[in-house]
C-alpha positions in Angstrom: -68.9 -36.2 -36.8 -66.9 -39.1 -37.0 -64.3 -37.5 -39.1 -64.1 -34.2 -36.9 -63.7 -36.8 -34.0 -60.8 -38.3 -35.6 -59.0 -34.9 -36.5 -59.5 -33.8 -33.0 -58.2 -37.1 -31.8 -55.3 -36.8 -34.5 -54.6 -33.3 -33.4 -54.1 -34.0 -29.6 -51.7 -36.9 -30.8 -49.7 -34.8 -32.7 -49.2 -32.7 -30.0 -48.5 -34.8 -27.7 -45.5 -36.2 -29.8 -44.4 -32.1 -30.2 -44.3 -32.4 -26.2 -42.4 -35.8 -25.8 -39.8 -34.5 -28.8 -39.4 -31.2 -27.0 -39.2 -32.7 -23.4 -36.2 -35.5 -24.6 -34.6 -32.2 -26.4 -34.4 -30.5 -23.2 -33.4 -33.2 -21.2 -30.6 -33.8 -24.0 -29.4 -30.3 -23.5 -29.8 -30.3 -19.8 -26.9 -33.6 -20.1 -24.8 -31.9 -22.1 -24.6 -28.6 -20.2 -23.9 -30.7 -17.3 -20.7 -33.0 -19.3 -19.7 -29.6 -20.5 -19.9 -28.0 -16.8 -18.2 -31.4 -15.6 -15.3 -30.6 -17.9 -14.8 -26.9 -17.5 -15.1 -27.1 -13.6 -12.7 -30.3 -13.2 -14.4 -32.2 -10.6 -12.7 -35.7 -10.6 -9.2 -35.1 -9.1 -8.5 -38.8 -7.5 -5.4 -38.0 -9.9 -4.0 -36.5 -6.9 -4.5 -39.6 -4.6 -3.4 -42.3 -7.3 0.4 -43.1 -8.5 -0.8 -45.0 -11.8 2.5 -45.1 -14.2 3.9 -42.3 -12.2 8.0 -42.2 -13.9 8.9 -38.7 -11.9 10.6 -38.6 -8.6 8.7 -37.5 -5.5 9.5 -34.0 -4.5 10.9 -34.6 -1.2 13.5 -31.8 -0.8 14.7 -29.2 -3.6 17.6 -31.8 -4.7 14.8 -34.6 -5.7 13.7 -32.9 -9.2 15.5 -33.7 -12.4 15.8 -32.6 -15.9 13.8 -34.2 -18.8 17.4 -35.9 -19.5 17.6 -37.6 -16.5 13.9 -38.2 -16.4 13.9 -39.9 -19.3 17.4 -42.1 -18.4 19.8 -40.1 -20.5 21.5 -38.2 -17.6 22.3 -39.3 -14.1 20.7 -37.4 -11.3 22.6 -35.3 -9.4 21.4 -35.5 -5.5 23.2 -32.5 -4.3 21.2 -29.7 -3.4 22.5 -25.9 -4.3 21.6 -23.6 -1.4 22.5 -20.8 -3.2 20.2 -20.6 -6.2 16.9 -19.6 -6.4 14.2 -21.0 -7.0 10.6 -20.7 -9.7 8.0 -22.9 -8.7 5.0 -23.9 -11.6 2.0 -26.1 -10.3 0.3 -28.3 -12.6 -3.2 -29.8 -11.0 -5.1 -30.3 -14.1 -4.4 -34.1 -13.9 -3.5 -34.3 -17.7 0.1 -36.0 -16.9 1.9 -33.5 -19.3 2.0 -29.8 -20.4 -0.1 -28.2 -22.7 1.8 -25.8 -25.0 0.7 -22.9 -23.4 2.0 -24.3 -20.1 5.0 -25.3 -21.7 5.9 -21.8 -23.2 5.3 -20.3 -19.4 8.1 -22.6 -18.2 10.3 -21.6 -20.9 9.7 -18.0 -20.7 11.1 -18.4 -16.9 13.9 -20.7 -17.5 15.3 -18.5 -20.3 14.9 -14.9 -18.5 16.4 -16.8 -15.1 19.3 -19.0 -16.5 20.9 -19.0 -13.0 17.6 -19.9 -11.6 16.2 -23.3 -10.9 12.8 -23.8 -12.4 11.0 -26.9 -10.5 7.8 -28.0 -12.1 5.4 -29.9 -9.8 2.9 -32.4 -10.9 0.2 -33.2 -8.6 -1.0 -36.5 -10.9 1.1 -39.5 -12.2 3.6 -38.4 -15.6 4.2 -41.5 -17.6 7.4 -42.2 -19.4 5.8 -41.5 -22.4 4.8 -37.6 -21.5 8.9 -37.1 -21.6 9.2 -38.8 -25.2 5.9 -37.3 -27.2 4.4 -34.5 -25.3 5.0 -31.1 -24.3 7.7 -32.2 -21.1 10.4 -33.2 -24.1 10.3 -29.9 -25.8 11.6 -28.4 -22.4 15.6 -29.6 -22.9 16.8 -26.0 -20.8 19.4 -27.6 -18.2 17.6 -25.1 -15.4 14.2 -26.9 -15.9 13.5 -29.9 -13.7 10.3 -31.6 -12.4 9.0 -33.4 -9.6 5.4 -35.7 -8.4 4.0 -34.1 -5.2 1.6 -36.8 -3.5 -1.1 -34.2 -2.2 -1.8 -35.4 1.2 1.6 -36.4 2.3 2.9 -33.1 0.8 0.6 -31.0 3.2 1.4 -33.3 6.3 3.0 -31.1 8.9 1.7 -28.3 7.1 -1.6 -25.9 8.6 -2.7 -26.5 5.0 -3.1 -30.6 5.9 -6.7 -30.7 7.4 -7.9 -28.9 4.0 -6.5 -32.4 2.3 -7.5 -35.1 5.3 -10.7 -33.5 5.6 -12.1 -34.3 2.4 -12.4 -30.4 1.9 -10.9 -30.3 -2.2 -13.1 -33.0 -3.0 -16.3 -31.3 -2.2 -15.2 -27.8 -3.6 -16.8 -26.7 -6.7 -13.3 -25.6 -8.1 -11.4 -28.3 -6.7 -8.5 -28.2 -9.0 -8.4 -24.5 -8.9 -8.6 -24.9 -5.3 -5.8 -27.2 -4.9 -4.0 -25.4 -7.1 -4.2 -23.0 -3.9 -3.7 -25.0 -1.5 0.0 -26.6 -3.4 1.0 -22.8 -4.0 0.9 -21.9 -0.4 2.2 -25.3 0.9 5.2 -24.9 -1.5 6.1 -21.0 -0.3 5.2 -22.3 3.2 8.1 -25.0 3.4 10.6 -23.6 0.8 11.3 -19.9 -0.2 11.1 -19.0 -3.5 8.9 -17.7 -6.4 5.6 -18.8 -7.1 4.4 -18.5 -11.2 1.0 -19.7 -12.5 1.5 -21.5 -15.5 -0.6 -18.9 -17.7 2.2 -16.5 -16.7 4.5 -15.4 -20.0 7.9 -13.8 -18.5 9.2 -10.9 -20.3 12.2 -10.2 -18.2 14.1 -11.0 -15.4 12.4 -10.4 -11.5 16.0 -10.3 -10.6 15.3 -6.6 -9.2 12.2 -6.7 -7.7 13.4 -8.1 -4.8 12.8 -11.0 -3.0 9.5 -10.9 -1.2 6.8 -9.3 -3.3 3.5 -9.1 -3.8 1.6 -8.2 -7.2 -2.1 -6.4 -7.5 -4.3 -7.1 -10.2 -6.4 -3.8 -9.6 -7.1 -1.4 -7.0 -9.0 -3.8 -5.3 -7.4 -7.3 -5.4 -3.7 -8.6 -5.0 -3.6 -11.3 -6.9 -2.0 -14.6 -6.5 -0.2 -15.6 -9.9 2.9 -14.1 -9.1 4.1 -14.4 -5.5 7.7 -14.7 -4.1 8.7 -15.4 -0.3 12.2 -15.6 0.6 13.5 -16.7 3.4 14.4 -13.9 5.5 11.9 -12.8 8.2 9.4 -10.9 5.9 8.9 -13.5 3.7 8.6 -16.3 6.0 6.1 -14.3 8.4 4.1 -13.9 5.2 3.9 -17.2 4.0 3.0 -18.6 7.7 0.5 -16.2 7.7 -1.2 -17.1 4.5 -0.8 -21.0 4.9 -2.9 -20.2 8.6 -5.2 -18.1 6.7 -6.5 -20.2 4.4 -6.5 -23.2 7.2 -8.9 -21.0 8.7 -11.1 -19.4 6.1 -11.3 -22.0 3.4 -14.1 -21.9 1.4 -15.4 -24.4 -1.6 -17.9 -22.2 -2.7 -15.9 -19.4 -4.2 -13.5 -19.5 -7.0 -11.3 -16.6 -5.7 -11.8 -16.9 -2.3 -8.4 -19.2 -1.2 -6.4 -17.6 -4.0 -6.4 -13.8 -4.0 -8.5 -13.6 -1.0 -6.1 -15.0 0.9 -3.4 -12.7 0.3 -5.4 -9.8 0.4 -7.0 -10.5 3.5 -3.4 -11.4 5.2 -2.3 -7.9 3.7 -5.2 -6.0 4.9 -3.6 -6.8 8.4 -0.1 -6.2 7.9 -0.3 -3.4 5.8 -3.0 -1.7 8.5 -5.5 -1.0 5.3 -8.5 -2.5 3.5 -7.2 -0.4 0.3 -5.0 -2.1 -2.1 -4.4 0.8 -4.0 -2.3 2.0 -0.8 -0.6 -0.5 -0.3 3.6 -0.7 -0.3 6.7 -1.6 1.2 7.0 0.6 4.1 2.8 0.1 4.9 3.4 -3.8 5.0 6.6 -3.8 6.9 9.1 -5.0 4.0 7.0 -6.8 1.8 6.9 -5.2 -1.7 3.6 -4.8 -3.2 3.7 -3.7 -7.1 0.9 -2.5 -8.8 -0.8 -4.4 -12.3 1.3 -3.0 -14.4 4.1 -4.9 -13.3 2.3 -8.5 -14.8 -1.2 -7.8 -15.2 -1.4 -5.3 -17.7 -4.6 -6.8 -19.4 -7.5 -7.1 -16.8 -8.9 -10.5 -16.7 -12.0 -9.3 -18.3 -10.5 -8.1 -21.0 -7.9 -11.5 -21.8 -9.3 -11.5 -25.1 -7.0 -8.9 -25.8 -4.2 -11.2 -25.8 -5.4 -13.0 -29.0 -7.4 -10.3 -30.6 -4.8 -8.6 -33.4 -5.2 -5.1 -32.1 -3.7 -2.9 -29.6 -0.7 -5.6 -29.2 2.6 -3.5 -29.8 1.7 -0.8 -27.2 2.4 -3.4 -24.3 5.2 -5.1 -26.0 9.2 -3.8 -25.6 10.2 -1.9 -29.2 13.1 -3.5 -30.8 14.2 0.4 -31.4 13.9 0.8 -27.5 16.2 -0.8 -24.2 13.1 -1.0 -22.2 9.6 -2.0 -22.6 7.0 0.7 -23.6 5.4 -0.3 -20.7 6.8 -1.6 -17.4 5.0 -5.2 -17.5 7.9 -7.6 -16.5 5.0 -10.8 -16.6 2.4 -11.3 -18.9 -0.6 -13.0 -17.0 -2.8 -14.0 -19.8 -6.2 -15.3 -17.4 -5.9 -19.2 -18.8 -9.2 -19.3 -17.0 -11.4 -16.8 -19.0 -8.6 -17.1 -22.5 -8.1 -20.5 -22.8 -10.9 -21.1 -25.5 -9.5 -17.6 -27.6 -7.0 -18.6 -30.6 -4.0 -16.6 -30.8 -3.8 -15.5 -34.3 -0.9 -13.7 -36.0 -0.1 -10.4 -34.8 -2.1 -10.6 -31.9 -0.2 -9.9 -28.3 0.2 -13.5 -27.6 1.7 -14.1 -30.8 4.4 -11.7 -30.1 4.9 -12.6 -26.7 5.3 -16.2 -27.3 7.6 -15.9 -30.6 10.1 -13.7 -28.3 10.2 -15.3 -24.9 9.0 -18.9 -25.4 11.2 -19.9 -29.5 11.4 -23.5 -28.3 8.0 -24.3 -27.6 6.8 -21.4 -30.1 8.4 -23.4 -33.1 7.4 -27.0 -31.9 3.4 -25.9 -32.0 3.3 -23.3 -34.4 -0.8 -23.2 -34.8 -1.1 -23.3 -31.4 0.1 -19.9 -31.2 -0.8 -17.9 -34.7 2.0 -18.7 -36.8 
């Protein structure tokens, strides 16, 4: 009796220690999801507030930017301000204080298809000296490629986009660097005309021709908001007023796409008099151009594998046998968001794109891009 008594009471240890083992396993898990979560979502951005080692200039008008030369001392900066160029504006919110090569072979891709272009790139954290001597900013020696700091909340003052940054709204958003990622693209097209890029964009060719205030959809349902240019004639100032009110007024933390592509295709919706992307175009939307996906979104965003996968590539990409691309795609938006964990391996459509249109960057990190 005494025996079965001590089995039984063995047993119900045991499996008590099977519960406390399986308990502190799924409590482990739960903290890692949540560090995991943490770092895919962003949610610290008091980078944006903070001017710790901070070596660039602030952007105060389009003369403040300045080559990696003169960032780095070589060069002296030139305060004059060239009215008649145009300008490509690149965001970068992550609060890393440098480019990753990815971001790095965007910029390139634009300076070298716009060399009469100015390309300003915009950090929204502190860039240390050290960024310009060992990281991705000193692979980027094109003379048309400058940078800048923006200081978020004095950036937005005067702006309808400011009470989003006083309010405390991007801090509490559960994308907040997406989110202000938003808010600096719409601030920037608010107060100075120009094109907009996201820095997952690969440019093929020149948007010389597409005119100045465009638009680009990402299906028949969305325009997205990766590729946006606002000059400053009337259309594209109207537009960009309207957009910077728009989001004032229906800014929401709780959705990812909600500020970004929402935004403009709400705006649209009233200008162009329809709820139908599809229909949109110039003459619907009173001037603005409105170009459909394949014009930089020929990959859907739930199919960005496609970029790194090794088949299917050369049917996208311009034939060195042919003047003009097989297909019309000017932009390559590659969806950093849902690609950046694929590798790009050899052959693959990345591969190709990056080898052609980015050679600086391309050769500097070969394994980051499948060579």
């Amino acid at each position: 009796m005494n025996s079965r008594y001590l089995k039984l009471l063995s047993l119900k240890k045991f499996k008590k220690q099977v519960c406390l083992a399986v308990l502190v396993c799924l409590l482990l898990s739960i903290a890692i999801l949540h560090t995991r979560w943490s770092l895919f979502t962003d949610e610290n951005v008091s980078c944006h507030y903070t001017a710790v080692e901070d070596s660039l200039p602030l952007f105060v008008d389009l003369s403040s930017p300045v080559t990696i030369f003169q960032f780095l001392g070589y060069e002296k900066v030139d305060q004059r301000e060239d009215r008649d160029r145009r300008y490509i504006f690149f965001h970068e919110t992550s609060c890393r204080g440098d480019l990753t090569p990815r971001q790095a072979c965007a910029i390139e891709s634009a300076a070298r298809a716009h060399p009469n272009w100015t390309v300003i790139v915009l950090f929204s954290s502190s860039v240390s000296a050290r960024a310009g001597r060992a990281g991705g900013l000193r692979r980027l020696i094109l003379p048309n490629v400058k940078y800048a700091r923006v200081k978020l909340p004095d950036y937005v003052m005067g702006t309808p986009l400011q009470d989003i940054v006083l309010q405390g709204k991007l801090n509490s958003s559960s994308y907040p660097h997406s989110h202000t990622s938003d808010v600096l693209r719409y601030t920037t097209l608010y107060k100075h005309p120009g094109v907009y890029l996201d820095l997952d964009v690969v440019v093929a060719r020149s948007i010389d021709e597409l005119g100045g205030s465009f638009v680009v959809r990402e299906s028949d349902h969305a325009v997205a908001a990766a590729v946006i240019a606002f000059d400053d004639g009337e259309v594209g100032r109207s537009v960009a007023r309207a957009v910077a009110w728009e989001m004032k007024e229906t800014f929401r933390g709780d959705e990812f796409g909600h500020n970004g592509p929402g935004v403009i295709t709400r705006v649209l919706a009233r200008r162009c008099g329809t709820d139908d992307p599809s229909a949109m175009n110039a003459f619907m939307c009173q001037g603005l151009k409105v170009y459909g996906p394949e014009l930089a979104y020929p990959i859907p965003w739930h199919e960005a594998y496609k970029y790194f996968s090794d088949a299917g590539s050369q049917p996208v990409l311009a034939d060195s046998s042919h003047s003009q691309p097989l297909l019309p795609a000017r932009l390559f938006h590659v969806w950093g968001r849902f690609s950046s964990h694929y590798s790009a391996h050899a052959g693959s459509l990345y591969h190709h794109l990056t080898r052609k249109y980015c050679p600086t960057i391309y050769a500097a990190f070969p394994q980051e891009f499948g060579r």
